[in-house]
N, C-alpha and C positions, 0 to 999 in steps of 0.2 A: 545493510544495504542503504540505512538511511540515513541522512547527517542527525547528528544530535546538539542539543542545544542547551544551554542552561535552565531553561522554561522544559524540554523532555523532561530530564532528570529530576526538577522540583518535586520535594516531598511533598509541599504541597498542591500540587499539582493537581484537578479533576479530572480522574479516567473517564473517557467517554465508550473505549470498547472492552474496555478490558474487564468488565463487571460480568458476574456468573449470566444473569440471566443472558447478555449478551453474547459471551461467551459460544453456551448453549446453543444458541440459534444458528449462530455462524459454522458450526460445527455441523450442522444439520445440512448446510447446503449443501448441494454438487458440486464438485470440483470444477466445473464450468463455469457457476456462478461464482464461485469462491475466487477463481483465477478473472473474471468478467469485473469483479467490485475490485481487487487488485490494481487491475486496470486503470478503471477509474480513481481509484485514491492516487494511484502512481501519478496520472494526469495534472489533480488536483494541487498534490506536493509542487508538480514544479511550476505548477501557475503560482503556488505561494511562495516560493524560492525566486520568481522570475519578479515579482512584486514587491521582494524584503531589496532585492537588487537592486531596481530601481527606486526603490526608497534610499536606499546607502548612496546612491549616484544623484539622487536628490533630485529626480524625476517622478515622485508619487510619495503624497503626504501618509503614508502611513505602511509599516512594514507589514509583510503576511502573516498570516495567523500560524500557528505552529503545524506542524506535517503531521498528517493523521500514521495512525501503523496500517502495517498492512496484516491479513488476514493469513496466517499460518496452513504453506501448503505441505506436507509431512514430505518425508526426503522417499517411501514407498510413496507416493504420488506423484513424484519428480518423477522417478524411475520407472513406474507405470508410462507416463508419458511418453519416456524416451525409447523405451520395448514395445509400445503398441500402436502400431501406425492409425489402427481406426480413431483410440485416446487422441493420440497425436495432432491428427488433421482436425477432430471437433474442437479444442480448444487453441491452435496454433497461432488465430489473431488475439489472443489475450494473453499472452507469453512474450514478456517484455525481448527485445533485441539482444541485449547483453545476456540475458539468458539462454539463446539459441545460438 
């Protein structure tokens, strides 16, 4: 879902979510807040995609910082979603467009 970049792929590269303890945590949330912080990085990604733009167009001294990932929603939680109207309507404003 997300572009990737030569700075993604760097081996050496500093994970910022993808470390255990972190992991762990994320894993802990509700599907709500899990798909709510989704959201919000989805957001984040294209303000920094909107800013590496106009950096390239040479309208803003400096490109965006790299695209954060997003939070792994399992493909039984997609489907929960789309089988359960009460699921459904509690998270439906944090379900990106393209995915409805």
């Amino acid at each position: 879902l997300l572009r990737t970049s030569s700075s993604i792929r760097a081996v050496d590269r500093q994970r910022r979510t993808h470390i255990l303890e972190i992991i762990l945590i994320l894993k802990k949330l509700s599907l709500e807040r899990r798909l709510q912080k989704n959201y919000d990085i989805e957001r984040a990604n294209e303000a920094r995609q909107e800013k590496t733009m106009l950096f390239i167009e040479k309208k803003a001294p400096a490109k965006g910082s790299p695209s954060a990932s997003l939070i792994t929603i399992t493909e039984d939680e997609w489907n929960d979603i789309r089988t359960t109207p009460a699921i459904f309507e509690r998270v439906k404003q944090w379900i990106p467009s393209y995915i409805l």
